[in-house]
C-alpha positions in Angstrom: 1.8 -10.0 -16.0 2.1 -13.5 -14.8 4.8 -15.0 -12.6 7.6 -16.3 -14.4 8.0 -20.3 -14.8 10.3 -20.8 -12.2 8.3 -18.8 -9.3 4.7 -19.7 -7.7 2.3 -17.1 -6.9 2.5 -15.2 -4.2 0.5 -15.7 -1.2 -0.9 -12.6 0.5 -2.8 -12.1 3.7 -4.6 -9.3 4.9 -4.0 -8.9 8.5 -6.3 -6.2 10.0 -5.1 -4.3 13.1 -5.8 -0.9 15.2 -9.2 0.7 13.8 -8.7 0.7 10.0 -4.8 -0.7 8.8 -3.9 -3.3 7.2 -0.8 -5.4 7.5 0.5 -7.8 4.7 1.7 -10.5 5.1 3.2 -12.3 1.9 4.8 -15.7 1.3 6.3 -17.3 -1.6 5.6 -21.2 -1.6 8.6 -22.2 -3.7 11.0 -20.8 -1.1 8.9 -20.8 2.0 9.9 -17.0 2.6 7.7 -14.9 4.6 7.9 -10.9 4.6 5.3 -8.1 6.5 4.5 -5.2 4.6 3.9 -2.3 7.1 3.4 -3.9 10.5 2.0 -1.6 13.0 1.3 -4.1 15.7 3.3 -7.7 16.4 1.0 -10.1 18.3 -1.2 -10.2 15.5 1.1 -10.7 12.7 2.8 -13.1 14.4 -0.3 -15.2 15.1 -1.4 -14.9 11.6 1.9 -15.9 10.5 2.1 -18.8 13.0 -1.3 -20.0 11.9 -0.1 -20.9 8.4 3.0 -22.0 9.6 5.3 -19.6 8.3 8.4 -17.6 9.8 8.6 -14.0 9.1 12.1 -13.0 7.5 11.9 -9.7 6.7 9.8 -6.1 7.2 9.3 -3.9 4.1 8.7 -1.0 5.4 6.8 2.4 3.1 7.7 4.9 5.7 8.2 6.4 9.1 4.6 6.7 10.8 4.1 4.4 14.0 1.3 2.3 12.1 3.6 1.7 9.7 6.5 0.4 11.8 5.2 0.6 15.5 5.9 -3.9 15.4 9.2 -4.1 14.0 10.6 -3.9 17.6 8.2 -7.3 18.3 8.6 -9.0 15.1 12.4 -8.8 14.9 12.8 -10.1 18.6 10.7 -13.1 18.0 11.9 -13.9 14.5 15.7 -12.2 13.8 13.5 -10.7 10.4 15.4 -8.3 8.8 13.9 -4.9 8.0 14.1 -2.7 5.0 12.9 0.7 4.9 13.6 4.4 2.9 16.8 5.5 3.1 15.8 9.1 3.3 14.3 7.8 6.8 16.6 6.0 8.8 16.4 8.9 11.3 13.0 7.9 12.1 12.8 4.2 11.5 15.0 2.1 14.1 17.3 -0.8 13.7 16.9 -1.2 9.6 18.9 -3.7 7.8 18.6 -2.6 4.2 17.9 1.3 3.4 16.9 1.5 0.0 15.9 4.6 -2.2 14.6 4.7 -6.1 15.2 2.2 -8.8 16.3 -0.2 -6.3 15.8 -3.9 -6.0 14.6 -6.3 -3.8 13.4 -9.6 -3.4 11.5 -12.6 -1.8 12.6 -15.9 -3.1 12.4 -15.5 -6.8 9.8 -12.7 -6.8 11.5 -9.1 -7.4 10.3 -6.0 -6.3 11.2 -2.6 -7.8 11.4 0.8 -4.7 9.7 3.4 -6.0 9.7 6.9 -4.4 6.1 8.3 -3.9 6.9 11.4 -1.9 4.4 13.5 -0.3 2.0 11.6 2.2 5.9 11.3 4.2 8.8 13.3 2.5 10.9 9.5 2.1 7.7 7.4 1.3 8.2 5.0 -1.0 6.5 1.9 -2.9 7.4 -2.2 -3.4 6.2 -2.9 -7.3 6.7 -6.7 -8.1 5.9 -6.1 -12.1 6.3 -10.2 -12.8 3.7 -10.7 -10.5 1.2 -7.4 -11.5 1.1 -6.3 -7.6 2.6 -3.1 -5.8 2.8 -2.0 -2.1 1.9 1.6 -1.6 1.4 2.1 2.0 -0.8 5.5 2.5 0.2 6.9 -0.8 -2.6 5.8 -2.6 -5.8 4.3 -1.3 -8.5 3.0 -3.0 -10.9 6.1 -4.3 -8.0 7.7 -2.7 -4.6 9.3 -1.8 -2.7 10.3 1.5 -2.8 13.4 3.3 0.0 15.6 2.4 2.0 15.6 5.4 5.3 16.4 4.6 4.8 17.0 0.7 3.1 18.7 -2.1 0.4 18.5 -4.2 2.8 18.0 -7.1 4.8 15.7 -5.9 1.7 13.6 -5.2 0.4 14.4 -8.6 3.5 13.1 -10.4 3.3 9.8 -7.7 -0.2 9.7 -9.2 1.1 9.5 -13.0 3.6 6.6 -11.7 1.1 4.7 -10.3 -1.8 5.1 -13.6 0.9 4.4 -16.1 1.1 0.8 -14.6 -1.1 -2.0 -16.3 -4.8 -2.3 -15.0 -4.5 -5.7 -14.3 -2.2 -4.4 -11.0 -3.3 -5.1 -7.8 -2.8 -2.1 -5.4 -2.1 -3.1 -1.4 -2.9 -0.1 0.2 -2.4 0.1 4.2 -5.8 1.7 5.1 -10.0 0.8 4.8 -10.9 4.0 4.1 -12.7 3.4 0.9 -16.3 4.2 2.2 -14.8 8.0 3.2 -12.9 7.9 0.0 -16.2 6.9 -2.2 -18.3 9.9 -0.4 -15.5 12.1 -1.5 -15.3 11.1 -5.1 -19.6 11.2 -5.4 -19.0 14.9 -4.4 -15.9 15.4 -6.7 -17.3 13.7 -9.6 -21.4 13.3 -9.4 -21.9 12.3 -12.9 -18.9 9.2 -12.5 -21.5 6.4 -13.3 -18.4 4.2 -12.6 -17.5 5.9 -9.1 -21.9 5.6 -8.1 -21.7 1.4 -9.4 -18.7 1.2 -7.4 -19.7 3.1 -4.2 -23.5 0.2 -4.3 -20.6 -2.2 -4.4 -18.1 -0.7 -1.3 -21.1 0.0 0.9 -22.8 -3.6 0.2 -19.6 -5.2 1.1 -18.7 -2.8 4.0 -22.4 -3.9 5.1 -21.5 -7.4 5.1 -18.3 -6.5 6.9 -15.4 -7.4 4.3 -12.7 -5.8 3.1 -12.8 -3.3 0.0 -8.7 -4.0 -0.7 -6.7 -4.5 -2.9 -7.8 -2.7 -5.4 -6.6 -2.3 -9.0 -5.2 0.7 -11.2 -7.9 -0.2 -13.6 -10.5 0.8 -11.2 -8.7 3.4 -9.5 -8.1 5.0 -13.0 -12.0 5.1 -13.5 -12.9 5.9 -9.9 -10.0 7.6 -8.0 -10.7 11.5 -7.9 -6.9 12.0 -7.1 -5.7 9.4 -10.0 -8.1 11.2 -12.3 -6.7 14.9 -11.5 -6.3 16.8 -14.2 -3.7 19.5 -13.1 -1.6 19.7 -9.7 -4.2 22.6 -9.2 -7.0 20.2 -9.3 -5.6 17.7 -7.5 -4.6 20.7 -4.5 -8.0 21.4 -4.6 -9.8 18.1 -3.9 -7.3 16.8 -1.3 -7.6 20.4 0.2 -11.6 19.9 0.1 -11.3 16.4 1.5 -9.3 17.3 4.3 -12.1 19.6 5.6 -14.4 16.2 6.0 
């Protein structure tokens, strides 16, 4: 879906930090409003926001785990950003602005995003889907060739989070907050050895891991073709593989 007539495109940035994450940093033109998806550091975010000459005001957070939030503290003192964050976990996110749960809406300039709740990887995790603009947020829920550990969930939930996620149009692009697509594409050779689409794809990741670039965003499209979690059959399946995954 394109943006609508009276919006730009969003800009994104892909700010890496710590040994894999990746922070987001998106800004609308026609406002000049700056958000951070998932900041788990400050210094960086801020210098990659400074850079471009824009002025974070506000934090979307997924969900509670430090390399999600760990520099809200920093970012908020240097900029007065507001932060939004599950409502389901305000006990472990400080200082947020705007708790929000399923179905609700929020927004940078003219550009909506819808919360979704994808619980599992974090009982209160949750997702940003701008569905004007064909892009979602989904923090550790999915990855690409990949989902999240299932910390304080079940496989079920994270098998219905998967349904959610496939039923959106190919076209989406799918910010996850992790490089752990190499790990992810061993995986899914094991799970699947006759996926000629997950083998093409895995030449791809490892060529451009080689050169070192980024293998994110990704898309539902290629998740639904490649993703071993996505492509579950049954709750029992999907139990299984993460289960097997887990063990390295």
């Amino acid at each position: 879906m394109m943006p609508s007539p009276e919006s730009s495109p969003l800009e994104i940035v892909r700010v890496p930090v710590l040994n894999d994450n990746y922070v987001w940093l998106v800004h609308d033109p026609v406002s000049d409003e700056t958000l951070v998806v998932d900041p788990s550091v400050a210094e960086p975010v801020l210098a990659a926001a400074d850079a471009r000459g824009w002025r974070i005001g506000q934090i979307w957070n997924t969900h509670w785990h430090g390399d999600h939030i760990g520099g809200n503290a920093g970012i908020v003192a240097a900029t007065g950003a507001t932060v939004t964050a599950p409502a389901a976990e305000l006990a472990r996110i400080p200082d947020v602005d705007r708790p929000v749960s399923e179905g609700d809406r929020v927004r940078l300039g003219a550009h909506e995003a819808i919360v979704m709740a994808v619980p599992a990887h974090t009982a209160g995790h949750i997702a940003y889907h701008f569905p004007q603009d064909g892009i979602i947020f989904v923090g550790d829920t999915m990855f690409a060739m990949g989902c999240g550990r299932l910390f304080e969930g079940t496989a079920e939930q994270m098998f219905n989070n998967m349904r959610r996620l496939e039923a959106l149009p190919d076209e989406t692009r799918v910010y996850c907050a992790h490089e752990y697509t190499l790990s992810n594409g061993r995986f899914a050779l094991r799970a699947e050895p006759d996926n000629a689409a997950v083998v093409a794809r895995m030449a791809e990741v490892e060529a451009a891991r080689a050169r070192g670039e980024a293998t994110v965003p990704t898309t539902i499209g290629a998740e639904r073709a490649t993703n071993p979690f996505l492509r579950a059959g049954s709750v029992a399946e999907l139990a299984r593989r993460r289960a097997e995954k887990d063990k390295g």
